[in-house]
C-alpha positions as a Markdown table, in Angstrom:
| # | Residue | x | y | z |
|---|---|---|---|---|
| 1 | Unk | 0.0 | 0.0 | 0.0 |
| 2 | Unk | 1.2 | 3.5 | -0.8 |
| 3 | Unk | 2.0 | 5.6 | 1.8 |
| 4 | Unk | 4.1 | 8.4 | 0.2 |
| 5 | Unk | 2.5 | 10.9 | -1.7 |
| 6 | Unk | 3.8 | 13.3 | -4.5 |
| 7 | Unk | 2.3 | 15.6 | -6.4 |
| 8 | Unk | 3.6 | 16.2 | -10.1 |
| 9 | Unk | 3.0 | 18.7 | -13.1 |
| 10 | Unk | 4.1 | 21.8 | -15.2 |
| 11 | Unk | 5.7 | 25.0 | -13.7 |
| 12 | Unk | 2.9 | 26.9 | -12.3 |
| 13 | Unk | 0.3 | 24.6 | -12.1 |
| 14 | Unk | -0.6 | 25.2 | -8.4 |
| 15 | Unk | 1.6 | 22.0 | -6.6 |
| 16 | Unk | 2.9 | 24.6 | -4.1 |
| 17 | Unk | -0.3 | 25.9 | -3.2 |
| 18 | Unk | -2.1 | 22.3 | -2.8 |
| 19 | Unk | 0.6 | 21.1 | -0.3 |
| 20 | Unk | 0.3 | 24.8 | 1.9 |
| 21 | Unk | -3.5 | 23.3 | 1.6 |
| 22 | Unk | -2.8 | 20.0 | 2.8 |
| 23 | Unk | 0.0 | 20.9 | 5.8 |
| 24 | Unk | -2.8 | 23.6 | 6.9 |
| 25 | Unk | -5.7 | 21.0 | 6.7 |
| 26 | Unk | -3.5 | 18.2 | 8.2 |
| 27 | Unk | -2.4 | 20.2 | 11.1 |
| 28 | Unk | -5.8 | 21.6 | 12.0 |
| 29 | Unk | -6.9 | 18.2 | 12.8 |
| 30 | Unk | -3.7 | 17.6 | 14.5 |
| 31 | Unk | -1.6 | 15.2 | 12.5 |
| 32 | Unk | 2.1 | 16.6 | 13.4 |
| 33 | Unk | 3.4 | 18.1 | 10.1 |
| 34 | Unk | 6.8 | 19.5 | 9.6 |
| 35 | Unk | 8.8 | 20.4 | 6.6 |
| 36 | Unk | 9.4 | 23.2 | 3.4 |
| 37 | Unk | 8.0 | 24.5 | 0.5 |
| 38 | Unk | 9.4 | 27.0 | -2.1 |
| 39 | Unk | 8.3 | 30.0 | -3.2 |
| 40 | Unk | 8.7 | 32.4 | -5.9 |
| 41 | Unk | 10.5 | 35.9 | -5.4 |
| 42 | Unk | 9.2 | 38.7 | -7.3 |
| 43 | Unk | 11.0 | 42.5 | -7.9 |
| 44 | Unk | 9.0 | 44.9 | -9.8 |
| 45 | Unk | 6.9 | 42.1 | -11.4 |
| 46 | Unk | 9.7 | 40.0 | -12.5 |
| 47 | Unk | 10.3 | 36.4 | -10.9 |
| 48 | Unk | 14.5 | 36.8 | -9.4 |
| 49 | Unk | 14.6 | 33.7 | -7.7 |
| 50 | Unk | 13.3 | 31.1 | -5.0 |
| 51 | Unk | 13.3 | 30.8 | -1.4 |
| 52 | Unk | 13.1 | 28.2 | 0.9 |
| 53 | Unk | 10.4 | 28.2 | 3.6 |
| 54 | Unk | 9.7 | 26.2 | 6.4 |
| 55 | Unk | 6.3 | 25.0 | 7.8 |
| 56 | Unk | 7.9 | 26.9 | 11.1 |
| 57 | Unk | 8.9 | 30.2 | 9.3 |
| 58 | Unk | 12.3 | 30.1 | 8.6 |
| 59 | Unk | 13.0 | 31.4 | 5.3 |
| 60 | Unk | 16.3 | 31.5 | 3.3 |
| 61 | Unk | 17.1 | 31.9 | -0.3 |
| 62 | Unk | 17.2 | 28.6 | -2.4 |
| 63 | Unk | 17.8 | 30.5 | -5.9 |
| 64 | Unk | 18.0 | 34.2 | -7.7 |
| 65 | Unk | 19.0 | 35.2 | -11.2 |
| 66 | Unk | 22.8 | 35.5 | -10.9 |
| 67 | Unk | 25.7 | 36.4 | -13.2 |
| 68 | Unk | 27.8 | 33.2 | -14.8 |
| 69 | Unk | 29.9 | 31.1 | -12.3 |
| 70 | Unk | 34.1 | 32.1 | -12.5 |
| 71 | Unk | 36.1 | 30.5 | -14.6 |
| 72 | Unk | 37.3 | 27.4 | -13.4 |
| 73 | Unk | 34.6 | 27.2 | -10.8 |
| 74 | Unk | 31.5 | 24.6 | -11.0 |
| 75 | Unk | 28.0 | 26.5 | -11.2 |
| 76 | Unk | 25.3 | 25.2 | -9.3 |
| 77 | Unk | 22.8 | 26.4 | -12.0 |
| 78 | Unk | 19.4 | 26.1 | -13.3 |
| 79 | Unk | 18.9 | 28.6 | -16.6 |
| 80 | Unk | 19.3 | 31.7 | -15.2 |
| 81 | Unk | 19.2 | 31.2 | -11.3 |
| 82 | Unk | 22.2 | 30.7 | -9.0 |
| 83 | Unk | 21.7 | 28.4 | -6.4 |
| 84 | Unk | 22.3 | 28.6 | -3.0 |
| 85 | Unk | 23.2 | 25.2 | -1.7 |
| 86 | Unk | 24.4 | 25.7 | 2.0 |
| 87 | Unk | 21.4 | 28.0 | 2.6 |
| 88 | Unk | 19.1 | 25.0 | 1.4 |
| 89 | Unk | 20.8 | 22.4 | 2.7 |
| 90 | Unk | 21.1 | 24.9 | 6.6 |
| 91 | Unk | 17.1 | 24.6 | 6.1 |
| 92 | Unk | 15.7 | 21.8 | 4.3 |
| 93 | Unk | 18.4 | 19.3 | 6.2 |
| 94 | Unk | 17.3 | 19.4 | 10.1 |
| 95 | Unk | 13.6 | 18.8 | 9.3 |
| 96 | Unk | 14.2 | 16.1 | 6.9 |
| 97 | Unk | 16.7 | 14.8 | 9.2 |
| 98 | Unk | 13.8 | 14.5 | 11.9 |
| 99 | Unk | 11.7 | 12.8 | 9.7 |
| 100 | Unk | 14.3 | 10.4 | 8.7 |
| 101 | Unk | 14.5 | 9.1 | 12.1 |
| 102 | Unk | 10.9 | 8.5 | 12.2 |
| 103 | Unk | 9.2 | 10.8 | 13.6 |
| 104 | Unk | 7.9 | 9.8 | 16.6 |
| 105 | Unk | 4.4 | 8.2 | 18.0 |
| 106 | Unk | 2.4 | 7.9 | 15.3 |
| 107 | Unk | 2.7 | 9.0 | 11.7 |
| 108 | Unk | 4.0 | 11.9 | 11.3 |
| 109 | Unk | 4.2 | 13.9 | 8.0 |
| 110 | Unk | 6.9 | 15.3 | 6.2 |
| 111 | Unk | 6.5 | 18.0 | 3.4 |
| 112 | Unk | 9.0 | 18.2 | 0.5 |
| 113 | Unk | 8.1 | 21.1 | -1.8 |
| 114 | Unk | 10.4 | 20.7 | -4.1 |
| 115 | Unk | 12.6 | 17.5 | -5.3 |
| 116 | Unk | 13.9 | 19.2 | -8.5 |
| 117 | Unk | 17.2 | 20.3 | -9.8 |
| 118 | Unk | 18.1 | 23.0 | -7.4 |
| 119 | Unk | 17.6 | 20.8 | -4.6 |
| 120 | Unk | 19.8 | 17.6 | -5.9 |
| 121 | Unk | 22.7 | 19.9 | -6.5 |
| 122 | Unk | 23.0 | 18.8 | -2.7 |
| 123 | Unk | 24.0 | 15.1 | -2.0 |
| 124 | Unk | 23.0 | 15.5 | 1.8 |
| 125 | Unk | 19.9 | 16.5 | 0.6 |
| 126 | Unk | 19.5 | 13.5 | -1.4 |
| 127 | Unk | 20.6 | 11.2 | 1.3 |
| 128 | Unk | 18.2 | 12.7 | 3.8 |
| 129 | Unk | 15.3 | 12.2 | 1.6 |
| 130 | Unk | 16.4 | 8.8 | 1.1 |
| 131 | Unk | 16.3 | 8.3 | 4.7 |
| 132 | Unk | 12.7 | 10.2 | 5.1 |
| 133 | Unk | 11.4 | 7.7 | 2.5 |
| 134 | Unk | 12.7 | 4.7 | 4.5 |
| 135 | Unk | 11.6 | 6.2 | 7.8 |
| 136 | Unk | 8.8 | 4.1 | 9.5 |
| 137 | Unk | 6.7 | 7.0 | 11.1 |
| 138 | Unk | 6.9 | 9.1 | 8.5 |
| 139 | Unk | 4.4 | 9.9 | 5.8 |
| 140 | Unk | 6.2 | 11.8 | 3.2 |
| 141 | Unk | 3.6 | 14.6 | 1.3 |
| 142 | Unk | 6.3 | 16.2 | -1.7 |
| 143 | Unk | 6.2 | 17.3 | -5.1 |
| 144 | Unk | 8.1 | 16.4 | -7.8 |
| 145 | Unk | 8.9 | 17.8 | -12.0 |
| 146 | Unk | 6.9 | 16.1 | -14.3 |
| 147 | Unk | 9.8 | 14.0 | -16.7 |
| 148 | Unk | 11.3 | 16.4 | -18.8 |
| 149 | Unk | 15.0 | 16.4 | -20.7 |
| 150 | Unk | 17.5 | 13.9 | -19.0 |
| 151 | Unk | 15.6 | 11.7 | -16.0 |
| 152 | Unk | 16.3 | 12.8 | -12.5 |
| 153 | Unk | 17.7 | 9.9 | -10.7 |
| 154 | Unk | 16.2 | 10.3 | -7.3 |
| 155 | Unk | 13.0 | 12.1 | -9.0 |
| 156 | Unk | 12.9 | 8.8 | -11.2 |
| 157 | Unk | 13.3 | 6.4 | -8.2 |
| 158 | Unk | 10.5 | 7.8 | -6.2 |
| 159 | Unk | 8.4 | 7.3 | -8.9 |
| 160 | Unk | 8.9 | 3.6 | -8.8 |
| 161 | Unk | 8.8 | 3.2 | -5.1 |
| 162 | Unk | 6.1 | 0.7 | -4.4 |
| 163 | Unk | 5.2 | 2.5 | -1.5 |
| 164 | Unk | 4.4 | 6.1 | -3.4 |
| 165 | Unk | 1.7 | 7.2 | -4.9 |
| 166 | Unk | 2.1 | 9.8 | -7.7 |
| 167 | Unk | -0.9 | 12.8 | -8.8 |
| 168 | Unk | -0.8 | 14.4 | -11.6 |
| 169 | Unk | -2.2 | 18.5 | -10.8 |
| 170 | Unk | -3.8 | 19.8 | -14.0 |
| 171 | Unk | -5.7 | 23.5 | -14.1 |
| 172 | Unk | -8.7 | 21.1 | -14.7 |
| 173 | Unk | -8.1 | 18.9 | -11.4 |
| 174 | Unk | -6.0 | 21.6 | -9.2 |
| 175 | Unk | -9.3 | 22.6 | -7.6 |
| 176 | Unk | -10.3 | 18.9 | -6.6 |
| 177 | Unk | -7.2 | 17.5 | -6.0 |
| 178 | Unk | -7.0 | 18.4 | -1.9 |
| 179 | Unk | -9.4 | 15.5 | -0.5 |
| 180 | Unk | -7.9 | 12.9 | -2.5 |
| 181 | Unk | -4.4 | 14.1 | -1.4 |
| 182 | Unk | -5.6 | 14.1 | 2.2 |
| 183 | Unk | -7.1 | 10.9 | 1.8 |
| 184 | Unk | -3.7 | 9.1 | 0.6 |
| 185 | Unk | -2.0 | 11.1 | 3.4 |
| 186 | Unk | -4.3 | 9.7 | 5.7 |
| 187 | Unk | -4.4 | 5.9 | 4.0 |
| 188 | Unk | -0.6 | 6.4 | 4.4 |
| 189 | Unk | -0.1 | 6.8 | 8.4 |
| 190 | Unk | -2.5 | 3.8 | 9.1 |
């Protein structure tokens, strides 16, 4: 039975917003959620970046629009945004770390807005998700980029987990989507 759940689509297509949904719901009836989402940084109507948030408030930049790397120097890049691996990996790391030693009593749930390229720059990031995924008191609730270009390993091998279940958010189904995620979330900490 599934007990992982990630959402997956095109750029824009409202993931974010359906997991903030989700955490809110989950924790007003009092399932212990932890865990990050990113979120779009606009200047003068023009997207610069992405930052990192936690569900506790912590916020630190994950991204922004950035000049090439030096010479000689490797580029954690993706199309025009720098990112910013120790800030990511100073935020992201200590929650999923928590998760990845199960939780606690009971199912607890883990949110992982986003597994994408910026974020797997970071192999601790990578491992720790690993670990969340393993965890046995942990429900993970994440999103992940629809297939696009050269596979993501880790994106890829989530997808084949036996133990994840994978939506697909549409502007059609974006508006109808947050029972049916709540109900695999709860299905998945039984």
């Amino acid at each position: 039975m599934a007990r992982h759940v990630f959402l997956t689509g095109p750029p824009g297509v409202g993931k974010t917003t359906l997991i903030q949904k989700a955490s809110r719901a989950l924790q007003r009836s009092g399932v212990p959620v932890d865990g990050f989402y990113t979120e779009e940084v606009r200047q003068g109507g023009r997207r610069v970046g992405f930052d990192v948030v936690t569900l506790s408030g912590a916020r630190g930049p994950l991204s922004r629009v950035g000049p090439e790397p030096l010479p000689g120097k490797p580029g954690c890049r993706v199309g025009p945004y720098v990112v910013d691996v120790a800030s990511l990996e100073q935020l992201a790391l200590p929650v999923l770390r928590s998760a990845g030693s199960g939780g606690g009593p009971g199912h607890s749930v883990c949110v992982i807005d986003e597994i994408g390229k910026m974020e797997l720059f970071s192999q601790p990031f990578i491992q720790a998700v690993r670990q969340a995924l393993g965890a046995p008191g942990t429900v993970i609730l994440g999103t992940i980029p629809v297939p696009k270009g050269k596979p993501l390993a880790l994106v890829e091998e989530i997808r084949s987990r036996e133990d994840v279940t994978v939506l697909s958010v549409t502007k059609e189904n974006r508006n109808h989507l947050l029972s049916e995620i709540l109900s695999c979330v709860q299905s998945g900490r039984k």
